[in-house]
C-alpha positions as CSV (number, residue, x, y, z in Angstrom):
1,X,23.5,-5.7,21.0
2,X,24.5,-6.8,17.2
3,X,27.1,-9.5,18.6
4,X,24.3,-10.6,21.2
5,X,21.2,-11.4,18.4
6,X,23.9,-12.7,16.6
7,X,25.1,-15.2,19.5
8,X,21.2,-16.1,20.0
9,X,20.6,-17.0,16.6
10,X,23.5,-19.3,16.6
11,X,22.3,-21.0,19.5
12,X,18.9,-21.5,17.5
13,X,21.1,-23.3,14.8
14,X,22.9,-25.5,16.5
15,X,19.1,-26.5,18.5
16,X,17.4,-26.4,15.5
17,X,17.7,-30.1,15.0
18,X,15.5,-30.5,17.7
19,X,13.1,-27.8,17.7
20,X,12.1,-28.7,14.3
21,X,11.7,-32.4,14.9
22,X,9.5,-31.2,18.0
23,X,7.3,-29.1,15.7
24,X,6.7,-31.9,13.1
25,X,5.7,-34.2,15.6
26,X,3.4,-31.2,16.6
27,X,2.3,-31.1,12.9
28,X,3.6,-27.0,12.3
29,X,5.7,-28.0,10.3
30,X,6.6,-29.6,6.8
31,X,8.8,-32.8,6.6
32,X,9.5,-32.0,3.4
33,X,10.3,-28.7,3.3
34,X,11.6,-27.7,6.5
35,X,15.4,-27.5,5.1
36,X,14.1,-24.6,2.8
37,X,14.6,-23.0,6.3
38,X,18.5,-23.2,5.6
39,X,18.3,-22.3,2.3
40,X,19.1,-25.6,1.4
41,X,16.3,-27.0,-0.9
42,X,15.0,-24.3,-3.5
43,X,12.5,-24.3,-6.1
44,X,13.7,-22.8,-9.9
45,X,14.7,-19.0,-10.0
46,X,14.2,-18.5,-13.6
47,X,16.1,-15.6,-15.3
48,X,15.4,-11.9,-15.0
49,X,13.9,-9.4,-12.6
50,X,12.7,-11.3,-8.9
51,X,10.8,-9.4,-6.3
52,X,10.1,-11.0,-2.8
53,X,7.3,-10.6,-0.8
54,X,8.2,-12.0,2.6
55,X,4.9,-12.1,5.5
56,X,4.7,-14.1,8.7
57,X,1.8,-15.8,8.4
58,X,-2.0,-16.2,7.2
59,X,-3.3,-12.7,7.3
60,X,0.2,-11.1,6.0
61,X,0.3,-13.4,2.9
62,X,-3.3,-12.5,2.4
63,X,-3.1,-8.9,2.6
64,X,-0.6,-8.9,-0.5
65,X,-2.5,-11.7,-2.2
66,X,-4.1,-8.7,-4.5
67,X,-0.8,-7.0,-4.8
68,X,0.9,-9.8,-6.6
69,X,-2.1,-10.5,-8.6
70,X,-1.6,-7.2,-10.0
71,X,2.3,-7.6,-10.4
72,X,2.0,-10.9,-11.8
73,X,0.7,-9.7,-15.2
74,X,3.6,-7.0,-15.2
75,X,5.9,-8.2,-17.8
76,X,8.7,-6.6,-16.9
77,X,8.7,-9.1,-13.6
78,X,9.6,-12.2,-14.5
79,X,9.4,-14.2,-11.6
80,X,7.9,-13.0,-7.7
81,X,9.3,-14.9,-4.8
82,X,7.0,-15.2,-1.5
83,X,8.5,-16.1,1.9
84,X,6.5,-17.1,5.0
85,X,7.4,-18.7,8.3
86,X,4.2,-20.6,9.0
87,X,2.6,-23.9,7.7
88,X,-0.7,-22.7,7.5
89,X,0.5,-20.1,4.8
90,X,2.0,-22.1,2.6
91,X,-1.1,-24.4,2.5
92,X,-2.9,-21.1,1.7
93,X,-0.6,-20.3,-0.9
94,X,-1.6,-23.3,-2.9
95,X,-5.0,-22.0,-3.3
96,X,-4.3,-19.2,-5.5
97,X,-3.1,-20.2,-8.6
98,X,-0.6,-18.1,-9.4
99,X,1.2,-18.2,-12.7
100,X,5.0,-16.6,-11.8
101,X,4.4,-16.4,-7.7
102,X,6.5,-19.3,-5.7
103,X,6.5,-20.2,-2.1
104,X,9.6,-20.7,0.2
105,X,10.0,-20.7,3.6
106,X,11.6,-18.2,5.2
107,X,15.2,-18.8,6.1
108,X,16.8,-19.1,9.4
109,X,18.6,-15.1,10.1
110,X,21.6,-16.6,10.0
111,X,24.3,-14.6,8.2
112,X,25.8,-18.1,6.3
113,X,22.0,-19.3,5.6
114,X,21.1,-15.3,4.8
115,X,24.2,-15.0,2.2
116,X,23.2,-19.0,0.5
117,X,19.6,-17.7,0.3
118,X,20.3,-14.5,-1.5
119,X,23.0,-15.5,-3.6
120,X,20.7,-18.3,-5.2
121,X,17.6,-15.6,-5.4
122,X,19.3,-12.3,-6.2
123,X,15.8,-10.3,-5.8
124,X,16.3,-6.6,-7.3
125,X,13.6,-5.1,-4.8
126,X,12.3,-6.7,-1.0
127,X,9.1,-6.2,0.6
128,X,8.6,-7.4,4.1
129,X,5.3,-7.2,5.1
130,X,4.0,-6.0,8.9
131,X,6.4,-6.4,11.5
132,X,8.8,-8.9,9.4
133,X,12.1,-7.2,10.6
134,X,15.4,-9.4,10.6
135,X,18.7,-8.1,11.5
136,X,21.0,-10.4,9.6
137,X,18.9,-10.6,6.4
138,X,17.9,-6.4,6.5
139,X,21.6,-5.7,6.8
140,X,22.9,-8.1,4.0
141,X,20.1,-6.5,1.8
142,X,21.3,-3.2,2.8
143,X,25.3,-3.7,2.0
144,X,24.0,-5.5,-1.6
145,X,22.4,-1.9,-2.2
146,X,19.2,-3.9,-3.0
147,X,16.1,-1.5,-2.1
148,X,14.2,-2.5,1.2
149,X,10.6,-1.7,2.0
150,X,8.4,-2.8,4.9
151,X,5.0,-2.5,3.8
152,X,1.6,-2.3,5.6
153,X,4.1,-1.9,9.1
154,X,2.3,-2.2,12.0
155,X,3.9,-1.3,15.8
156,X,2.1,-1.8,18.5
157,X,2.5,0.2,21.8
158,X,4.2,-2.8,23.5
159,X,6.3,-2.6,20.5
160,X,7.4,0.5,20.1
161,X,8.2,0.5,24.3
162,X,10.4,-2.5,23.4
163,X,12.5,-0.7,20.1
164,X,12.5,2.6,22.2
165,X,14.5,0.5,24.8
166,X,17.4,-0.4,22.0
167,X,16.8,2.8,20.3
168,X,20.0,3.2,19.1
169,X,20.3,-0.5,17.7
170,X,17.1,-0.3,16.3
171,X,17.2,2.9,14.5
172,X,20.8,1.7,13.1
173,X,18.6,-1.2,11.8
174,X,15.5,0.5,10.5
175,X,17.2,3.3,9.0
176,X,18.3,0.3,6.8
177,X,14.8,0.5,4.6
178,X,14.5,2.9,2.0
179,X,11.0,3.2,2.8
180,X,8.3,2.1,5.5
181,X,5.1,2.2,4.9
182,X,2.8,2.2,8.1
183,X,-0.2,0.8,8.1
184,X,-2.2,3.5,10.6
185,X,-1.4,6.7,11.9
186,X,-0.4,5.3,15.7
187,X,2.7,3.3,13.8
188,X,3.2,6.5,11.7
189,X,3.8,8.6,15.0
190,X,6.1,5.7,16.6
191,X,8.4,5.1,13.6
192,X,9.1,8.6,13.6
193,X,9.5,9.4,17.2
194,X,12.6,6.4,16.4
195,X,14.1,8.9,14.5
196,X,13.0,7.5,11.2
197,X,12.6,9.7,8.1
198,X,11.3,7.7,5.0
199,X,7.9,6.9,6.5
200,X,5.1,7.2,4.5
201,X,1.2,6.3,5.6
202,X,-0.7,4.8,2.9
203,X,-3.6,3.1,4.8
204,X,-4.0,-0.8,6.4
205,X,-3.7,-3.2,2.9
206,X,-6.3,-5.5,4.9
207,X,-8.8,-3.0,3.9
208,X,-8.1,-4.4,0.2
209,X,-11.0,-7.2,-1.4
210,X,-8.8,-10.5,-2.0
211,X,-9.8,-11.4,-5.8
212,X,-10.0,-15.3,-5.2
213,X,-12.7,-16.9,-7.9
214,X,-11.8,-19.9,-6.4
215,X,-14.0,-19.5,-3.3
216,X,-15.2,-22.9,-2.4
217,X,-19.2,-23.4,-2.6
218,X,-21.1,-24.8,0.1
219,X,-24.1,-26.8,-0.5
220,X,-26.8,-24.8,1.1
221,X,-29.3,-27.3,1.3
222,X,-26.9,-29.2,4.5
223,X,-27.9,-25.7,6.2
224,X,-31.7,-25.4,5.2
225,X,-33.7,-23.6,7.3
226,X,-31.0,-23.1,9.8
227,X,-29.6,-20.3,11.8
228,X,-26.1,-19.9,11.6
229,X,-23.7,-18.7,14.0
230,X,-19.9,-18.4,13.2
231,X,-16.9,-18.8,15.1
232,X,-14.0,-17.6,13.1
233,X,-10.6,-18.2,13.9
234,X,-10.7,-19.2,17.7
235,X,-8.1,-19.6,20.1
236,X,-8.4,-22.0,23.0
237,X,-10.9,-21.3,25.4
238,X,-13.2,-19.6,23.3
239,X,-14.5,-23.0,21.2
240,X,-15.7,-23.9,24.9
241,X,-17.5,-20.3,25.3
242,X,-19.4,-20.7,22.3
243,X,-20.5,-24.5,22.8
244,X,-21.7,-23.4,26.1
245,X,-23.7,-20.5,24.3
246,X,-25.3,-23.0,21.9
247,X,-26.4,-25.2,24.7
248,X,-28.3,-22.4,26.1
249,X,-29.7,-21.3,23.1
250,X,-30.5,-24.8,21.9
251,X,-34.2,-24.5,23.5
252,X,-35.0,-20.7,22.2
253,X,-33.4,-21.6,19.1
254,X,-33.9,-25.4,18.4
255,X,-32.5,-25.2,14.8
256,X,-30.1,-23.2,15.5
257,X,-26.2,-24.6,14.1
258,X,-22.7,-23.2,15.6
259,X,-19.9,-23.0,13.1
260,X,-16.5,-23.3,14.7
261,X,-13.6,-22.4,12.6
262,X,-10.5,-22.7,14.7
263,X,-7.3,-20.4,14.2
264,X,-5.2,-23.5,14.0
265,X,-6.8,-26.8,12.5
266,X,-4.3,-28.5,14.6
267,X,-6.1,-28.1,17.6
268,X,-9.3,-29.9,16.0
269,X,-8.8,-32.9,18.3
270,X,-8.8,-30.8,21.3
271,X,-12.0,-29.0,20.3
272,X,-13.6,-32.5,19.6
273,X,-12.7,-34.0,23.1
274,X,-14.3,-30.5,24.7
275,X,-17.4,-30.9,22.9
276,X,-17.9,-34.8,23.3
277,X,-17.6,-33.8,27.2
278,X,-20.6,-31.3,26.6
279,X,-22.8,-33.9,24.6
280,X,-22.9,-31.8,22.1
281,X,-23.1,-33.3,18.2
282,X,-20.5,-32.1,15.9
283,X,-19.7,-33.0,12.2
284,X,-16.4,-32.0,10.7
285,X,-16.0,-30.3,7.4
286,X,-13.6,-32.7,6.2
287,X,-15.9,-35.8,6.3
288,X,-18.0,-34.6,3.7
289,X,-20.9,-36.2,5.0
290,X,-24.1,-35.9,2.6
291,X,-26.7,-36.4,5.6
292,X,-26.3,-33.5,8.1
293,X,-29.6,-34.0,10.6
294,X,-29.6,-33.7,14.1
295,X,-25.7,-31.7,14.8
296,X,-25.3,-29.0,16.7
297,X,-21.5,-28.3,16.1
298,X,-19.9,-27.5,12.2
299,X,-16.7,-28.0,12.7
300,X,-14.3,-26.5,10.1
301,X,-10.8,-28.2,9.9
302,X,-9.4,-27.1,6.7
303,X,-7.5,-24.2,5.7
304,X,-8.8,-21.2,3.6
305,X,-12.5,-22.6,3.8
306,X,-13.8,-19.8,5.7
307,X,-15.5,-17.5,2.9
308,X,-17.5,-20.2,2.0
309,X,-19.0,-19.4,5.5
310,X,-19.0,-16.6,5.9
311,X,-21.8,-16.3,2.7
312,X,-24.1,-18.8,4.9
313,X,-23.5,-16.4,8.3
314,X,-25.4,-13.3,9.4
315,X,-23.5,-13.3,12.8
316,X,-19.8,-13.8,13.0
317,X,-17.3,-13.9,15.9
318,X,-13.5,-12.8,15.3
319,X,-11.6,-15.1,18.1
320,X,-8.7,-14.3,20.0
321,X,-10.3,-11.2,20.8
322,X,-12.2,-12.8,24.9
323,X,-8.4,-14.3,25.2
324,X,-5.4,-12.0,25.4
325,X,-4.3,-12.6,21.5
326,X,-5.1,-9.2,19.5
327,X,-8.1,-10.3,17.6
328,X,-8.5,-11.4,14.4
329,X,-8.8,-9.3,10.8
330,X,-12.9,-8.9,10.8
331,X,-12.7,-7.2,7.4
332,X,-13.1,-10.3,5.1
333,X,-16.2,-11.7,7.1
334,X,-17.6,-7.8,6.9
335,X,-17.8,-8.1,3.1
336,X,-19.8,-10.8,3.2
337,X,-22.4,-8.1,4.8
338,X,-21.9,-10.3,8.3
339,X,-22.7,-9.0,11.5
340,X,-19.2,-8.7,13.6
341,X,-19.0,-9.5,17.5
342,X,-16.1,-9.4,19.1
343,X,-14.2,-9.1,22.7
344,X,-12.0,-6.7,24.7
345,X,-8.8,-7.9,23.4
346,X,-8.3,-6.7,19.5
347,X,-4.9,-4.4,19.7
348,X,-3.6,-6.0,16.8
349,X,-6.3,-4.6,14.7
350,X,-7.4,-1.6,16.8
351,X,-7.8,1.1,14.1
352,X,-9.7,-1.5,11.9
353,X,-12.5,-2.4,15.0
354,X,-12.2,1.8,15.9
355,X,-13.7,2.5,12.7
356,X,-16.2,-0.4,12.8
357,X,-17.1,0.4,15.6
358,X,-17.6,4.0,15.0
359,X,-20.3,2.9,11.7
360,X,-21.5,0.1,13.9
361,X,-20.6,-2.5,12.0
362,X,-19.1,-4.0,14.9
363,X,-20.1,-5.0,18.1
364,X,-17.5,-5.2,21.2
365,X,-18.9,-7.8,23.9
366,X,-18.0,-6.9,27.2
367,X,-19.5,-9.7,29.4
368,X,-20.7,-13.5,29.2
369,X,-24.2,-11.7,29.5
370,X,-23.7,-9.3,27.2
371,X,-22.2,-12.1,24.7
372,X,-25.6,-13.7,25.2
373,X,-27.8,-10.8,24.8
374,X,-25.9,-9.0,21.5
375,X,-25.7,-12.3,19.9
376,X,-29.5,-13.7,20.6
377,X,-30.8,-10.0,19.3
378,X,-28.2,-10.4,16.1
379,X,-29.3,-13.9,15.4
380,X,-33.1,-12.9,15.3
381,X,-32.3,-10.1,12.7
382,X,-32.0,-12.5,9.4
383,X,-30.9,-9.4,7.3
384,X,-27.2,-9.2,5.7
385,X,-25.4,-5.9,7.2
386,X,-24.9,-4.7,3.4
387,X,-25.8,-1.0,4.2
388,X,-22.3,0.4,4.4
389,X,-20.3,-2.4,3.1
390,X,-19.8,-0.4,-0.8
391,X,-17.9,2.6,1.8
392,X,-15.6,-0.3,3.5
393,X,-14.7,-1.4,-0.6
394,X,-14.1,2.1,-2.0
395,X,-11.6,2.4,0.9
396,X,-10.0,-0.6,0.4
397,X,-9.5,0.1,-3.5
398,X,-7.9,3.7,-2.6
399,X,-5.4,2.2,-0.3
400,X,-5.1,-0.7,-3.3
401,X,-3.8,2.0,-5.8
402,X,-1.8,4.4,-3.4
403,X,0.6,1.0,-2.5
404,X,0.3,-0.3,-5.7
405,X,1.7,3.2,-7.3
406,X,4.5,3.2,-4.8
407,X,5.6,-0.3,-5.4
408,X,5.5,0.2,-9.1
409,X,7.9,3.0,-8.5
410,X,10.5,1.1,-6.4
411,X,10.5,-1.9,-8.3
């Protein structure tokens, strides 16, 4: 199985020419920085203790954005090193300021790239964050006797059905990490049916308030005496539900505004071209038009802006949830006291939207009907859904200093 992956990641080398060209053209990924991907650009390491912090994407980095904040002031760390694979997190990453945090992208798990990568970074301790689980790298970690932990680890059922399949290749690579912290109590049960030991459940790190003062204000007066529905990061297909849900509510609700934050501002063109074909009037964020009259679309095509939002929005909709994606973290729009409506599909986050669901501070839609009704009856209720929001923040600051402790302890 070992000689296999490894076969299939040379392949990916020697290809890699043109699958990165392909995904510049397609604008996911940096011209500048894509040879960071074979460790072959790198920033400064400075001298003394490094610890990397290595997420997918968006919602990984975020999740241990208050984790280094907290590490950052730790003077015994000199320098923290975070590694993520998308381009939408490393535009993220510029928004926090960090003093001693720098951003790479993570390399290819090659085991020449892997070896030029950790020779130049020589990290003393390793977090990979989720489901961030690499073979080549894991194993090179492992023989340097430098401690591995895979924090927040999240296994799905699909998942767990595929590592129960290679079993014994998989438990030779997980028992690799000295410790795994599981994010719920379903991964909890699947890492140790695997055979693994150092498991340890410490509560989902999403739960956990991001401390960004650098939330961007939105002039409210462009959104006088509107009513504001939110879109949150939508997949394709489900901009077009929601445009055909303003258009019937345009005549019950005739200043009524639809904010449409896409998942991936890439797709912004794509949204536009849908919503041209519906007559409907949009304005996008990036314009920064002063005069905002007579629009019925908000389009949001900019990274990190959607906090500012979610402070003008009672009602908000966490996409990829009515298409077969997972769903989408609701927790940040929930401590803005929003209203949270959501589809059938949210197995990525399903003991987050249990437990909202069980306070009923979410809403599931199960129907284009019952979109309609649940989201005309929210939109009449102008209240902020602040009852049980202090319970959701006492949680999240628990789970904060149960990680936080552990980490210390490793590093």
């Amino acid at each position: 199985m070992r000689i296999v992956y490894n076969f299939l990641v040379y392949i990916i080398v020697i290809l890699s020419p043109l699958i990165i060209t392909y995904r510049i053209i397609k604008k996911k990924e940096n011209p500048k920085r894509f040879l960071e991907k074979f460790s072959l650009i790198k920033k400064g390491r400075k001298k003394g203790k490094l610890i990397w912090f290595h997420c997918s994407s968006v919602g990984e980095f975020l999740s241990i954005v208050p984790l280094i904040q907290k590490l950052e002031k730790d003077k015994n760390i000199k320098q923290i090193l975070v590694t993520t694979s998308t381009l939408s997190s490393s535009k993220i990453f510029k928004k926090f300021k960090f003093k001693k945090t720098l951003h790479q992208f993570y390399p290819l798990d090659n085991i020449h790239i892997v070896n030029n990568f950790l020779n130049y970074w020589k990290p003393s301790s390793v977090f990979f964050v989720e489901s961030e689980i690499w073979p080549a790298m894991i194993t090179e970690l492992n023989n340097r006797k430098i401690k591995i932990v895979l924090i927040n680890a999240r296994m799905s059922e699909k998942s767990f059905k595929r590592w129960f399949f290679i079993r014994y290749f998989g438990k030779n690579i997980l028992k690799k990490f000295d410790y795994i912290f599981p994010q719920n109590k379903e991964t909890f049960l699947y890492f140790k049916k695997l055979g693994i030991e150092k498991v340890k459940f410490l509560g989902n790190l999403k739960f956990i308030s991001t401390h960004d003062d650098k939330v961007k204000k939105i002039d409210k007066k462009y959104f006088k005496n509107k009513i504001v529905l939110c879109s949150a990061s939508t997949h394709h297909n489900e901009e077009e539900i929601f445009a055909n849900l303003h258009i019937k509510y345009k005549k019950k609700i005739p200043n009524l505004v639809s904010i449409i934050i896409p998942r991936h501002i890439e797709r912004t063109n794509e949204i536009l071209q849908m919503l041209e074909e519906k007559k409907l009037k949009y304005i996008k964020h990036s314009e920064n038009k002063k005069n905002l009259k007579n629009y019925d679309i908000y389009i949001v095509d900019s990274y990190g802006e959607s906090k500012s939002f979610y402070k003008l929005s009672n009602v908000v909709f966490l996409g990829g949830s009515l298409v077969s994606k997972g769903g989408q973290n609701p927790l940040e729009a929930l401590r803005f006291g929003c209203y949270i409506l959501h589809g059938n599909y949210t197995f990525n986050f399903k003991d987050v939207y249990k437990m909202l669901e069980k306070e009923k501070l979410s809403l599931r839609i199960k129907s284009s009907k019952d979109l309609e009704k649940k989201t005309l009856n929210l939109l009449k209720n102008k209240r902020k859904n602040s009852n049980k929001i202090k319970k959701l923040k006492k949680i999240g600051d628990l789970i904060f200093k149960k990680n936080l402790y552990e980490l210390r302890k490793i590093i």
